[in-house]
NUKEVO-617677 format. One line per 2 residues: for each residue x, y, z of N, C-alpha, C. Coordinates in pm, whole numbers, plus 50000, padded with zeros to 5 digits. Example, Ala and Ser with C-alpha at 12.3 -4.5 7.8 and 13.67 -1.06 7.14 Angstrom:
BEGIN
51319 49431 50780 51230 49550 50780 51320 49670 50780 | 51285 49775 50708 51367 49894 50714 51290 50003 50787
***
This chain:
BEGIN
28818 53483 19244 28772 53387 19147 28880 53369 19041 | 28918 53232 19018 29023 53229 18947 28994 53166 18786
29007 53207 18662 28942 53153 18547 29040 53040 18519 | 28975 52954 18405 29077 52855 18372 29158 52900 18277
29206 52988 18255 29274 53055 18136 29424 53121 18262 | 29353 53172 18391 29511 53179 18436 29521 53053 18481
29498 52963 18484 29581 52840 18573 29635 52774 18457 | 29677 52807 18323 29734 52793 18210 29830 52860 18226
30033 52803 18214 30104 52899 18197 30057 52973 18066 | 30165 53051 18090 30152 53170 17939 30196 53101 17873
30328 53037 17856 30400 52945 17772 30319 52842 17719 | 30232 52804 17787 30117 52713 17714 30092 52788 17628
30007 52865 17657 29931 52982 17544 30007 53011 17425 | 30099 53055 17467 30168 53090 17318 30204 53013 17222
30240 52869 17297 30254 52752 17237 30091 52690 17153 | 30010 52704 17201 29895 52670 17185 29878 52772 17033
29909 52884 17095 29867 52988 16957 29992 52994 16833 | 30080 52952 16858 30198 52896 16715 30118 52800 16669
30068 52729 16746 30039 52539 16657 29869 52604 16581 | 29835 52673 16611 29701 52742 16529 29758 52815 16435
29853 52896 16440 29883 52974 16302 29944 52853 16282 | 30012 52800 16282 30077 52702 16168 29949 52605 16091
29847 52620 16174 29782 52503 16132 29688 52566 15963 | 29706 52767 16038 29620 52807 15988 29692 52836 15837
29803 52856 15821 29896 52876 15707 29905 52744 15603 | 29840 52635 15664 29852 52537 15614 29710 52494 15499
29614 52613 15545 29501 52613 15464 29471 52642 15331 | 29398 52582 15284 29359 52667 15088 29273 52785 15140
29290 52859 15057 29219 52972 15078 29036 52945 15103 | 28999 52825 15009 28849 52823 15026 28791 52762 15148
28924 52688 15181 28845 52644 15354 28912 52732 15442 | 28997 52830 15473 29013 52946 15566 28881 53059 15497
28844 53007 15436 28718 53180 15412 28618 53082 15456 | 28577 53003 15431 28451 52903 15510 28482 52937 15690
28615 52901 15725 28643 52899 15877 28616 53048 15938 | 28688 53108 15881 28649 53277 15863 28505 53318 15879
28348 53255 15786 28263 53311 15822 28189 53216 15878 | 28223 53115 15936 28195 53041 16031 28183 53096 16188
28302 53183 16193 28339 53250 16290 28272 53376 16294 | 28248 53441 16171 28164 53586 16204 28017 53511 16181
27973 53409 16140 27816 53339 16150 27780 53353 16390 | 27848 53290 16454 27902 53255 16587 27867 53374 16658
27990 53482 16623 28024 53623 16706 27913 53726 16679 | 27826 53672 16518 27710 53770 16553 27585 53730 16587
27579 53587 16619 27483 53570 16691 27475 53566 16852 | 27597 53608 16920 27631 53669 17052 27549 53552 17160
27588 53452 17108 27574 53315 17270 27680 53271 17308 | 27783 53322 17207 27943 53294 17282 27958 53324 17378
28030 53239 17493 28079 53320 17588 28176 53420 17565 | 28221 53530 17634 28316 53609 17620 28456 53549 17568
28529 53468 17676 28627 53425 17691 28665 53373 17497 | 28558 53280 17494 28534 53207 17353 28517 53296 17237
28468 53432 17262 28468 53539 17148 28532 53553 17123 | 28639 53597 17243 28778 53656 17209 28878 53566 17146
28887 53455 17178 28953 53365 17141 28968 53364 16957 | 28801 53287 16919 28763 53301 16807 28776 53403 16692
28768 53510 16768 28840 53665 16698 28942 53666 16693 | 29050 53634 16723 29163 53652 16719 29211 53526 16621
29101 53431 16601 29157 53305 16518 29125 53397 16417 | 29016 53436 16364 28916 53480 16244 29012 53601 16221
29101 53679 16312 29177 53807 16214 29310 53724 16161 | 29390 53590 16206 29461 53535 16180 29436 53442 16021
29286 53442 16050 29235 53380 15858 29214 53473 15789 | 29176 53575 15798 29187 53734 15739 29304 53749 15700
29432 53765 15746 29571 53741 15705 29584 53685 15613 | 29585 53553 15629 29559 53411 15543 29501 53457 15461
29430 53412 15462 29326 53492 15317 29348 53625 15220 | 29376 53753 15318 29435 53871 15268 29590 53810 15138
29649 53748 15278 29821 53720 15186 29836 53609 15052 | 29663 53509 15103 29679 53422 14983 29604 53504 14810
29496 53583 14831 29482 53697 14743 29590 53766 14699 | 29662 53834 14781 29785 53935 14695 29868 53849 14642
29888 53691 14670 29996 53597 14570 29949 53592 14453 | 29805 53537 14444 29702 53527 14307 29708 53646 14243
29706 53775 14297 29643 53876 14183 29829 53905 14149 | 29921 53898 14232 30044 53899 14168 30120 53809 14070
30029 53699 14033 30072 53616 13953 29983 53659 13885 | 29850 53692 13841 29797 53716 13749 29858 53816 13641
29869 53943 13776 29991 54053 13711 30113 54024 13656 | 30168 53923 13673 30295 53895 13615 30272 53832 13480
30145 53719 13460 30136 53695 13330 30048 53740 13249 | 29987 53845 13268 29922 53969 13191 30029 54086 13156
30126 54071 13199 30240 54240 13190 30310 54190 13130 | 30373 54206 12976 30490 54180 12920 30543 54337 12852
30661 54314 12807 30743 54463 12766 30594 54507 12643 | 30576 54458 12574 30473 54501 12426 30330 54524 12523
30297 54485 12625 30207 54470 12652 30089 54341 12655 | 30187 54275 12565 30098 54181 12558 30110 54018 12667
30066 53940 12662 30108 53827 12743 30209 53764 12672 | 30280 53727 12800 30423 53722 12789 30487 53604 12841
30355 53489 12848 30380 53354 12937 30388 53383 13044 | 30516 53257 13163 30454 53280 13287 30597 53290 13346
30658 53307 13458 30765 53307 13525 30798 53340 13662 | 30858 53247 13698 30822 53173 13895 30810 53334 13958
30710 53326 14048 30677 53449 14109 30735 53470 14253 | 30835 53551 14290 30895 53531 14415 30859 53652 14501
30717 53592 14612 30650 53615 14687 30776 53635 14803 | 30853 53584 14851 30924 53607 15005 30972 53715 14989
***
């Protein structure tokens, strides 16, 4: 029995799964956390097919990322304009995340 997932090269696939993270990097944080429990709303009500679980999980730890990396930019800019030498606020100055 052959699924439709091998009669897909791999090279599809991987190609398929770049153009989703890119799509997914391209999100605000409040619609990747909507997509995010959209996806755990789905996987715990278990009518997914398998194939489609897995899939979906692997999108939903890729918005977890997303989400995780767009949080640590925010609370590192917060930290940067809350921390000055006196302690006190100290204005603001470009935050270099890369």
């Amino acid at each position: 029995m052959t699924s439709a997932r091998s009669a897909v090269p791999a090279s599809a696939d991987a190609g398929a799964a770049e153009q989703d993270l890119a799509s997914i990097r391209e999100l605000p944080f409040e619609r990747a956390l909507e997509q995010l429990e959209g996806i755990v709303r789905s996987l715990e009500k278990g009518d997914v097919p398998l194939d489609e679980s897995v899939a979906i999980y692997e999108r939903g730890e890729a918005l977890k990322r997303h989400c995780d990396a767009l949080l640590q930019r925010a609370e590192a800019r917060i930290q940067k304009i809350t921390l000055g030498a006196d302690g006190k606020a100290a204005g603001t100055a470009p935050l270099d995340v890369d």
